[in-house]
Each structure stands twice: as structure tokens, then as C-alpha cells.
NUPATI-948282 format. One line per 3 residues: number of its first residue (from 1); for each residue x, y, z of C-alpha. Coordinates in nm, 3 decimals. Layout:
BEGIN
NUM = X:Y:Z  ...
END
This chain:
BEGIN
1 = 4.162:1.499:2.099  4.518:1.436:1.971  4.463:1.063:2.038
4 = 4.121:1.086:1.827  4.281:1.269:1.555  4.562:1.004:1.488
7 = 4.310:0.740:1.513  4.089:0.896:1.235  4.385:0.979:1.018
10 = 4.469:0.571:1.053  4.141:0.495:0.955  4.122:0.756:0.644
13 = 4.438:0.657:0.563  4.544:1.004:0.530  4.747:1.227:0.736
16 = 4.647:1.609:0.784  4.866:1.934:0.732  4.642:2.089:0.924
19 = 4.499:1.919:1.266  4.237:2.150:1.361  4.067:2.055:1.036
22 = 3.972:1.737:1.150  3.941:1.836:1.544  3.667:2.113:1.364
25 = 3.509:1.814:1.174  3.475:1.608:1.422  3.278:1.901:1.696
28 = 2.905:1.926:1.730  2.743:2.284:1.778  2.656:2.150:2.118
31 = 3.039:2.152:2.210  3.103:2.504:2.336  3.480:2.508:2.383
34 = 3.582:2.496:1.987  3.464:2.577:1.624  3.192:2.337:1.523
37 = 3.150:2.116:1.203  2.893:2.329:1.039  3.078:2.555:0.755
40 = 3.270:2.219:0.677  2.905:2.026:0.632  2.825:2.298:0.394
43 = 3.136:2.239:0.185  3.120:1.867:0.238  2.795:1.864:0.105
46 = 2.891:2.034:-0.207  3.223:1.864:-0.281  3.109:1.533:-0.218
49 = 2.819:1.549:-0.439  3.048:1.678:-0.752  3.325:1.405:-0.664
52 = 3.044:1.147:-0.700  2.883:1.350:-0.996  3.190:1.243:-1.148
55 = 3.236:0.878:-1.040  2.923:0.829:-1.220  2.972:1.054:-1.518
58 = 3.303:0.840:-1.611  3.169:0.512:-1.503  2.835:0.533:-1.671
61 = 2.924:0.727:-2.003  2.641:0.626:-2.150  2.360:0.659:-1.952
64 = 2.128:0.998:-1.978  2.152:1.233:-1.698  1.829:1.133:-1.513
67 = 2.016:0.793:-1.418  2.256:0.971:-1.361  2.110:1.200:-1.115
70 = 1.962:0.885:-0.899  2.271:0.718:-0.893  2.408:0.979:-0.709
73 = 2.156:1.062:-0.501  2.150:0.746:-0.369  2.512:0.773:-0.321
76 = 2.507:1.119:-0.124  2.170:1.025:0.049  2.116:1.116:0.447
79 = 2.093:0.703:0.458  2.350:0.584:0.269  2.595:0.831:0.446
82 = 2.475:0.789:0.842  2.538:0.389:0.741  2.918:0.505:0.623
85 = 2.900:0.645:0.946  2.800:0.397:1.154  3.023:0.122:0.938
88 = 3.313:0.300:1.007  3.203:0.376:1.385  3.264:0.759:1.282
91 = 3.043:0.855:1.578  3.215:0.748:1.853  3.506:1.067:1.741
94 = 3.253:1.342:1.762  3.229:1.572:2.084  2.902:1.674:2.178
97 = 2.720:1.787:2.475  2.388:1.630:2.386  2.282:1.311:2.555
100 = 1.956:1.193:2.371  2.187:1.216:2.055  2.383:0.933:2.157
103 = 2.062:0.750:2.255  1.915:0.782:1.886  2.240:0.712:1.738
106 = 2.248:0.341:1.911  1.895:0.294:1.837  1.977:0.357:1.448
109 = 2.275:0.144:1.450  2.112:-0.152:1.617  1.838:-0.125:1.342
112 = 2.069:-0.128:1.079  2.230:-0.456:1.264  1.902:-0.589:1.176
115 = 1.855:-0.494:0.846  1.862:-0.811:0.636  1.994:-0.596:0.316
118 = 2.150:-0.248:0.240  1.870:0.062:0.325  1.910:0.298:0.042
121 = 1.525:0.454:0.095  1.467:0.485:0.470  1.469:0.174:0.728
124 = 1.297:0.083:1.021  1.437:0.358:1.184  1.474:0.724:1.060
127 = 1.885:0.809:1.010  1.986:1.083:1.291  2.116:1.384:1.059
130 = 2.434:1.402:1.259  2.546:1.102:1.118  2.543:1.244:0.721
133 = 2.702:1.550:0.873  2.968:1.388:0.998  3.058:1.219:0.660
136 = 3.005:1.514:0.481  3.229:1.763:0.721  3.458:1.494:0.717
139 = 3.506:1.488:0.347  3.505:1.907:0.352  3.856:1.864:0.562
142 = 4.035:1.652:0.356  3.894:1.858:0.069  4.035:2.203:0.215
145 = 4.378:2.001:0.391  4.437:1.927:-0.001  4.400:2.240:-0.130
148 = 4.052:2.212:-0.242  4.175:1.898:-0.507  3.857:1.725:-0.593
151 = 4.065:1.405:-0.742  4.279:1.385:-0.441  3.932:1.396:-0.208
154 = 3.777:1.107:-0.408  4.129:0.904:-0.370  4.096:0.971:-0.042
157 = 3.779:0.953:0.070  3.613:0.704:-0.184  3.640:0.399:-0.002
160 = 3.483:0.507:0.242  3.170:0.437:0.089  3.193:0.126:-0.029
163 = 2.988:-0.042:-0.178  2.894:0.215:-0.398  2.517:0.219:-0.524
166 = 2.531:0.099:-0.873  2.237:0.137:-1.103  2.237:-0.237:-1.112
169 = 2.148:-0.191:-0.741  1.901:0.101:-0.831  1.740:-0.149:-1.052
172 = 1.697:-0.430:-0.807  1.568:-0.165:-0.560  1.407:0.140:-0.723
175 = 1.317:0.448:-0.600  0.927:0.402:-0.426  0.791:0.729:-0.552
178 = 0.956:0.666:-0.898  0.779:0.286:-0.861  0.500:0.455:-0.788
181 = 0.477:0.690:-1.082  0.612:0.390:-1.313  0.340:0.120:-1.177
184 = 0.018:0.366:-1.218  0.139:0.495:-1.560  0.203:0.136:-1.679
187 = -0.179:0.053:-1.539  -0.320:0.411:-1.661  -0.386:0.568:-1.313
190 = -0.297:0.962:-1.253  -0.054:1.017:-0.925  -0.024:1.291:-0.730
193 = 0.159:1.374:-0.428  0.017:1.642:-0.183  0.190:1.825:0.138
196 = 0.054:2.003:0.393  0.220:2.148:0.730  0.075:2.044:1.011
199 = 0.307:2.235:1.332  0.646:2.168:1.269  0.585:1.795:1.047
202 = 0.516:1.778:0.672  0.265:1.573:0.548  0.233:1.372:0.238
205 = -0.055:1.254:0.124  -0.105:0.961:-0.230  -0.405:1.009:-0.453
208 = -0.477:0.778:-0.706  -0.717:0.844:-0.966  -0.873:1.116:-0.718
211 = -0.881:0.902:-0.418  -0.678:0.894:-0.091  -0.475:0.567:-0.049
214 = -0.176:0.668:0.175  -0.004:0.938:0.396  0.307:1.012:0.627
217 = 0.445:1.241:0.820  0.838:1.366:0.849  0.983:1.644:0.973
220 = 1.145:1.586:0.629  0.899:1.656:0.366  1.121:1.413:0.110
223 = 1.116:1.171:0.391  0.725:1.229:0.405  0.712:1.182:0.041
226 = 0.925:0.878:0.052  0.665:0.678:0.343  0.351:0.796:0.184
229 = 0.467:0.645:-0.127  0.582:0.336:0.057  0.260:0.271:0.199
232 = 0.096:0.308:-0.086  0.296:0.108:-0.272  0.175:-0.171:-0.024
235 = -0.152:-0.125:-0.073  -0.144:-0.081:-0.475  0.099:-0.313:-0.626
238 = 0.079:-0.701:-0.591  0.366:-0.818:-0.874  0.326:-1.145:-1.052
241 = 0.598:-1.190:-1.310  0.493:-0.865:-1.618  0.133:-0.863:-1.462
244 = 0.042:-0.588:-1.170  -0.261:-0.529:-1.037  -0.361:-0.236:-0.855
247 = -0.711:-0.241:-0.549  -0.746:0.145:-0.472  -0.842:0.141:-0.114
250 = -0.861:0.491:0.009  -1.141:0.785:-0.010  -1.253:1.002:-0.259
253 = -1.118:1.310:-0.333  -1.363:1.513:-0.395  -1.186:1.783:-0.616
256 = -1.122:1.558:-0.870  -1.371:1.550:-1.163  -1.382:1.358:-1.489
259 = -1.427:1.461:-1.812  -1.749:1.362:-1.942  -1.872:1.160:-1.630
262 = -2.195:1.142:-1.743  -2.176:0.966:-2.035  -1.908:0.712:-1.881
265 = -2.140:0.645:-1.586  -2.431:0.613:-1.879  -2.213:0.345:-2.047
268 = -2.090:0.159:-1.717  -2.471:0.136:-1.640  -2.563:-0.023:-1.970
271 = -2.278:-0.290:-1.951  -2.411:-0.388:-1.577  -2.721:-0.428:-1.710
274 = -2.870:-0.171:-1.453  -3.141:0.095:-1.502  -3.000:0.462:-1.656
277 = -2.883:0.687:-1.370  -3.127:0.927:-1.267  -3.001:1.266:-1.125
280 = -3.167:1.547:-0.896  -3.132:1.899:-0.819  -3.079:1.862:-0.417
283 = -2.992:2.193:-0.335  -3.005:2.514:-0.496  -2.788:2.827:-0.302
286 = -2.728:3.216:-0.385  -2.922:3.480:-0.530  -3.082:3.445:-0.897
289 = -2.757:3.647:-1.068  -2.549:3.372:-0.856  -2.716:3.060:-0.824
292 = -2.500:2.775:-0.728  -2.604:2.391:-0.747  -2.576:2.044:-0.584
295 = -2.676:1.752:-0.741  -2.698:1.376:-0.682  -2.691:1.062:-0.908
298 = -2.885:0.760:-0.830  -2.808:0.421:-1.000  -2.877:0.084:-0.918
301 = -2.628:0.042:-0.622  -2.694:0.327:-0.422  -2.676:0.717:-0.455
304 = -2.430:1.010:-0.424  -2.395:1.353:-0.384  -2.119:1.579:-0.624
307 = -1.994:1.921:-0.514  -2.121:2.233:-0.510  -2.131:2.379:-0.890
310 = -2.235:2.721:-1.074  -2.423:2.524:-1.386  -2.677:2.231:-1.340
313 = -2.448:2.028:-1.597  -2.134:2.056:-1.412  -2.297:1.940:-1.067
316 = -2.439:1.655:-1.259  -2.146:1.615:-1.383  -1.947:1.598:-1.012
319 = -2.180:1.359:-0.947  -2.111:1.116:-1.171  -1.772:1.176:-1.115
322 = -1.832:1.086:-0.742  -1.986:0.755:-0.834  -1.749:0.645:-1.147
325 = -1.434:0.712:-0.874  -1.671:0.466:-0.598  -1.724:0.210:-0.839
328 = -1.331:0.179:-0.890  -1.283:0.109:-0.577  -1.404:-0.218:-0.362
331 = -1.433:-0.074:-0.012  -1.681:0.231:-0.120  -1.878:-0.032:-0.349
334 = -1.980:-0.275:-0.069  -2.070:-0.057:0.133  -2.316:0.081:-0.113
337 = -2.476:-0.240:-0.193  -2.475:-0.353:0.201  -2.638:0.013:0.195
340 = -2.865:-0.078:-0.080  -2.945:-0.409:0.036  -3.050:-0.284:0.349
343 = -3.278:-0.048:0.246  -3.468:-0.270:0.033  -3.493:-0.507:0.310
346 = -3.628:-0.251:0.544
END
């Protein structure tokens, strides 16, 4: 360990009062025989985030604190600091007693070999948390050795994270769920972003306009939040010069109602030229004092069924909510016309 410890101090460029500092920053819980890194992660954690709160506060003076906030996150992100870690070969310093750690470790760094420009978001594959932890418990020592100077840390430990994400860089590369929000405002399109636990995984799931167009899991919900909105990114946004068009492929969600369907679908009829839409009472349910209703909508395409409601109007009213949010969106629509073709046929 003495050997490690001067070869870390060479590479920080920094030489400790204290030794077991860095010996403690540099043990995983899995290594039995000394204190492990975790109290200095938590400090790390902390004191890096403020030493790069400031960075950006002097160096963007400025800018409102919302930028300000995603510059630094992307500065004290789990990605951007397991690829200090792996720049720096940080890893190879850390005792540990768990094998498939170093197997996921090599795996990440090969992908980021591959990477043909800087990850801020999440590459190919997902960053092993040890490697952030590392960098962070790392920072917490020289922090504490220095008598908790938050100037002295940043002189320190600053280079180490070079290059630092600038908001020219943020720019270039934006956030996905903040291009995601952006691109459906700019079109007129309301986003939401919904989790569910499924086990020990989160679950993130895109609506658009009331329909399904992407999900992913994480044990991460943020990093569940961050592939849903990738993948739906991909299957939203084609971007030609100031023009972006947006194909909702996805199903409906059938909570989601529209304020005066009716006379939208009415309208949307009359411009296609097609018959008005003709609805029925398909099921009535519950006692007189509680009667509940389900309706359907028939127009010239095909027909649909809305949810379950406690006036006639408002099931009517699902209904042609069902069938405004299917004729938005090209998969649903052939396949009520192939639908409709084919029962005229028959």
C-alpha cells in the first residue's frame, strides 16, 4: 500500500499529511482488513459539487442558475466522473475483494475506448458506481488532509477533470429529457414521464400527447429516465436545419382525455370530407343511483371504444378522445382502414 500511496500522490501532484487518508480512499467495503471509502464518498460528494458550484458561478457570471445547475451536473455526473476514473487508471489503486467488479470495470473502459466522442448522458455501457466513488472519496481526502480548504481542493484536484463540460459543450450535446421537453413544446405536444417499480428496477415510461412511445429500465430511476427519453427521442425527432417533425408511434393511453373531443373529432370529420361520427351507448353498469357508461364512436375509418364514465357526455366524450389520439398517430390509423377495408370487402 505504501508503494500505491506514493504513486497516487505523484499522480495528484500532492503529497498527504496524513497517509491513511488516501489508503481509506482508496478501500472498497469488500476489503475487510481496513476502514473503507464510504464516509469519504459522502464528503466527496458534497465538496466536490460546491468546488464546481463555484467554478461555474465565477466562470459563467452571467448565466441564470438553471445553466448553471446543468453545467455542473454534468460536471459531477456518475459518467463524467467513472471516465476521470478510468482516464487516470484510478482503479487499478483500489483494494477490493470482489471479482465481477473488476470484470465490469474492463468492460466499461473498453466501451469508452470505443466511444467516438466524450459520454456526458450514459454510453453503450452503464458506468460501474465504484468508479464515481472513487473520484469522489478521493477528492474528500485531499479535502480533509487540507483542513477542509475548498480553494486548495479545487487547486488540487481540478485537473483532474479535464476537460471540463462547458455550456458550449452542453449546447452541442443537450440534456435528452431537456431535448425532449424543448422539441414537443416547440411542436405543441404535452410530455410526461412515468415510473413504476417493477422488483428491484425502475421503470420509465414517455407519453406523448397521451400515447406510449418509449420505456427503460435502470436500477437508477434517473438512468431510467435518461434511456426512455433517449429512445424516444429516436423515434420523435428527425432535425432538418429549424424544421422538426415529430411521427408518434406508440399506444394510447387511455387516461388521457381531451377537452372538448367531440367537437374536434366533429370538425376533423368535416375537413376529411367523411360522414359525422355517430356514437352508441355499448354498455351500461351499476345500479340506477350509480349508473356508469361506455360508449363508442364510429366514423368513417373504423370505430372505438372510450372508458368507462359516470355521465353519457363524458363517455362520449372518452371516445372521441380515443379516436382524435388514433388519428395522430400512423401505426393505429392503418390499421383501422386495413380494418375497415376488410370489412367492407367481406
Amino acid at each position: 500500500m505504501a508503494e500505491t500511496v506514493g504513486t497516487v500522490e505523484k499522480l495528484l501532484n500532492y503529497s498527504f499529511k496524513n497517509k491513511k487518508l488516501l489508503e481509506e480512499a482508496l478501500t472498497h467495503s469488500s476489503y475487510a482488513d481496513s476502514v473503507s471509502y464510504e464516509r469519504l464518498e459522502f464528503v466527496g460528494d458534497a465538496a466536490l459539487g460546491l468546488a464546481v458550484s463555484n467554478y461555474v458561478f465565477l466562470a459563467y457570471p452571467e448565466r441564470d442558475p438553471g445553466r448553471l445547475s446543468l453545467i455542473r451536473a454534468a460536471n459531477v455526473s456518475t459518467e463524467k466522473l467513472a471516465r476521470v476514473a478510468i482516464r487516470h487508471g484510478l482503479y487499478r489503486f483500489v483494494r477490493h475483494n470482489v471479482a465481477s467488479l473488476d470484470e465490469k470495470v474492463m468492460e466499461f473502459a473498453l466501451a469508452v475506448q470505443q466511444e467516438d466522442q466524450k459520454k456526458m448522458y450514459g454510453g453503450a455501457i452503464k458506468a460501474p458506481k465504484i468508479l464515481a466513488d472513487i473520484v469522489e472519496s478521493l477528492a474528500a481526502a485531499i479535502y480533509v488532509d487540507c483542513g477542509f480548504d475548498l480553494q486548495a481542493l479545487w487547486v488540487i484536484f481540478g485537473g483532474l477533470l479535464e476537460p471540463i463540460v462547458t455550456l458550449d459543450v452542453l449546447q452541442q450535446q443537450p440534456h435528452p429529457v431537456t431535448l425532449l421537453f424543448e422539441l414537443c413544446q416547440k411542436n405543441r405536444k404535452q410530455v410526461h414521464i412515468r415510473y413504476r417499480k417493477k422488483r428491484k428496477k425502475n421503470r420509465a415510461s414517455v407519453y406523448v400527447d397521451g400515447l406510449l412511445v418509449a420505456s427503460a429500465s435502470s436500477v437508477q430511476k434517473e438512468n431510467a429516465k435518461l434511456h426512455a427519453a433517449k429512445a424516444a427521442l429516436q423515434k420523435l425527432s428527425h432535425k432538418t436545419g429549424e424544421k422538426i417533425s415529430m411521427d408518434i408511434v406508440g399506444e394510447p393511453n387511455r387516461s388521457s382525455e381531451i377537452e372538448g373531443a367531440k367537437q374536434k373529432l366533429h370538425e376533423l370529420c368535416g375537413k376529411k370530407k367523411w360522414p359525422k361520427p355517430i356514437y352508441r351507448i355499448e354498455k351500461e353498469i351499476g345500479p340506477a343511483h350509480d349508473r356508469r357508461f361506455i360508449c363508442s364512436v364510429q366514423i368513417e375509418i373504423g370505430k372505438v371504444i372510450g372508458d368507462e364514465k359516470s355521465r353519457v357526455k363524458d363517455a362520449q366524450n372518452s371516445a372521441a378522445s380515443m379516436m382524435l389520439l388514433i388519428s395522430k398517430t400512423p401505426s393505429f390509423y392503418d390499421q383501422l382502414v386495413k380494418k375497415q377495408c376488410k370489412t367492407r370487402s367481406n
